[in-house]
C-alpha positions as CSV (number, residue, x, y, z in Angstrom):
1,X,-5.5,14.5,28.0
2,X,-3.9,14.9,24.5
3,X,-1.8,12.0,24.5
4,X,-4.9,10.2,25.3
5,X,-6.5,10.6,22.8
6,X,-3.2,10.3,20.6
7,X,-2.8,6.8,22.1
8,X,-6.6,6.4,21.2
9,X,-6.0,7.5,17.8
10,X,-2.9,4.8,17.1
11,X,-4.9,2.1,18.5
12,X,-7.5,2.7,16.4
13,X,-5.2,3.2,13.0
14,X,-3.5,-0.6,14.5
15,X,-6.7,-2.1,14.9
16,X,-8.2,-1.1,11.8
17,X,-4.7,-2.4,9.9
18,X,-4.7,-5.6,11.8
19,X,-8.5,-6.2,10.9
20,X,-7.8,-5.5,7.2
21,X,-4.9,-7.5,6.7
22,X,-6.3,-10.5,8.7
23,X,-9.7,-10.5,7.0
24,X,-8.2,-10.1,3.3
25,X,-5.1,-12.1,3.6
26,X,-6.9,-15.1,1.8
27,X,-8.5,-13.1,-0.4
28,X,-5.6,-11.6,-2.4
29,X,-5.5,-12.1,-5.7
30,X,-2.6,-14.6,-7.3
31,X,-1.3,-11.2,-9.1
32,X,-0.5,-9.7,-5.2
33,X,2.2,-13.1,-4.7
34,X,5.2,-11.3,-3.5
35,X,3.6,-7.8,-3.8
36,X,2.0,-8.7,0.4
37,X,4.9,-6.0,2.2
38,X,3.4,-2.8,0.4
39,X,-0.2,-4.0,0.9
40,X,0.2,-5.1,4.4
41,X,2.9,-2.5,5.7
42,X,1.3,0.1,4.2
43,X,-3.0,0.0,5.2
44,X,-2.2,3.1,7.7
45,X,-0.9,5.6,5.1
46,X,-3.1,4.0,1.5
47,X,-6.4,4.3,3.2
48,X,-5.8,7.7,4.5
49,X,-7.9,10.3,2.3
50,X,-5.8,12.9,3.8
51,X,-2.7,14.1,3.4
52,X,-0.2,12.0,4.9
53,X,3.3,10.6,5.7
54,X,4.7,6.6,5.2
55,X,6.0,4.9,8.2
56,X,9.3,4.0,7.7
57,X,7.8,0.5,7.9
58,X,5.4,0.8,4.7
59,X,8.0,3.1,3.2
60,X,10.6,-0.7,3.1
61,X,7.7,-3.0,2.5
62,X,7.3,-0.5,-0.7
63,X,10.6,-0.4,-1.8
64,X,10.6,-4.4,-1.6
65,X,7.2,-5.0,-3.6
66,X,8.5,-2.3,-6.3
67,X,11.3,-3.4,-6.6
68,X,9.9,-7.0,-7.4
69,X,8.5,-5.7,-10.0
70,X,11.1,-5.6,-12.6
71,X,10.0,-7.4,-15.6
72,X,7.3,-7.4,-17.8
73,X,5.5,-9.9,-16.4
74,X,6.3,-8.9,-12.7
75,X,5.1,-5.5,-13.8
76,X,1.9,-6.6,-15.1
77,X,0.8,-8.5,-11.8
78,X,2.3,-6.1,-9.6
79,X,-0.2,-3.0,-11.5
80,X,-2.9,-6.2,-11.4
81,X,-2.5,-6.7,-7.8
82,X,-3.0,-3.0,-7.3
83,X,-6.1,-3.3,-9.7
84,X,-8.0,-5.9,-7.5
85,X,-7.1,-5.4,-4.2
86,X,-6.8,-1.6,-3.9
87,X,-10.3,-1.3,-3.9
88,X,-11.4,-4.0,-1.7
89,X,-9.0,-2.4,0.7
90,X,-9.8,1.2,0.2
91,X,-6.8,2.2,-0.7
92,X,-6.6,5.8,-1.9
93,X,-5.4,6.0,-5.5
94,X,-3.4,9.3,-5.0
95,X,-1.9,7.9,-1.9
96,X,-0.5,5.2,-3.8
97,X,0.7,7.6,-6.6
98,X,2.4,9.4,-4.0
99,X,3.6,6.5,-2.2
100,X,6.6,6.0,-4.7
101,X,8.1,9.5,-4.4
102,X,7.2,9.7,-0.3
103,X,9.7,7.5,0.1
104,X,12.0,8.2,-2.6
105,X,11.7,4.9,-4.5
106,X,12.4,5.4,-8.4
107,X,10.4,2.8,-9.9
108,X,11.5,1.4,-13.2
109,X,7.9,1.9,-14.5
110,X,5.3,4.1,-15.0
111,X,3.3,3.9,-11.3
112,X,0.6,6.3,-12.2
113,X,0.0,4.3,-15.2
114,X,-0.1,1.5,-12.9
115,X,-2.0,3.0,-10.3
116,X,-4.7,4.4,-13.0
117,X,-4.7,2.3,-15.8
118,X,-4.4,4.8,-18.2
């Protein structure tokens, strides 16, 4: 009965990624070009108010758009794709703060800052 409703549980976590990513995938802002593995590989885990762990999936797809990121410019739209979309996508703010260091990436920037706009 348990791995039922485990089985359930996945489903519903796959089905609610799949329908996020397919109905936004236009809408992306110019800013998110390039920046689409940490958005898309990582719905499950930044739209999760609760404590919890990156799939080794999002955890690559984060390490990729990051490490895009590695001029001013780049910088800039990366924090500006996190800006727009996050919201429209529900992402979690502190699940993206945490994001970096649950899956020990070093980013050459200040991802709070980014996250936050402070």
């Amino acid at each position: 009965m348990g791995e039922k409703k485990v089985l359930a549980l996945v489903m519903l976590v796959v089905a609610y990624g799949l329908a996020v990513t397919t109905f936004t995938a236009c809408q992306l802002p110019p800013t998110c070009n390039g920046y689409e593995p940490l958005i898309y590989q990582c719905v499950p885990y930044l739209v999760n108010p609760g404590p919890s762990t990156p799939t080794p999936h999002c955890c690559d797809g984060a390490r990729v758009a990051i490490h895009r990121a590695n001029n001013a410019q780049a910088i800039k739209n990366f924090c500006s794709c996190l800006e727009d979309a996050g919201p429209n996508l529900y992402f979690q703010k502190q699940s993206l703060v945490l994001l970096p260091a649950a899956c020990n990436i070093k980013p050459s920037f200040d991802f709070s800052k980014c996250v936050y706009g402070d």
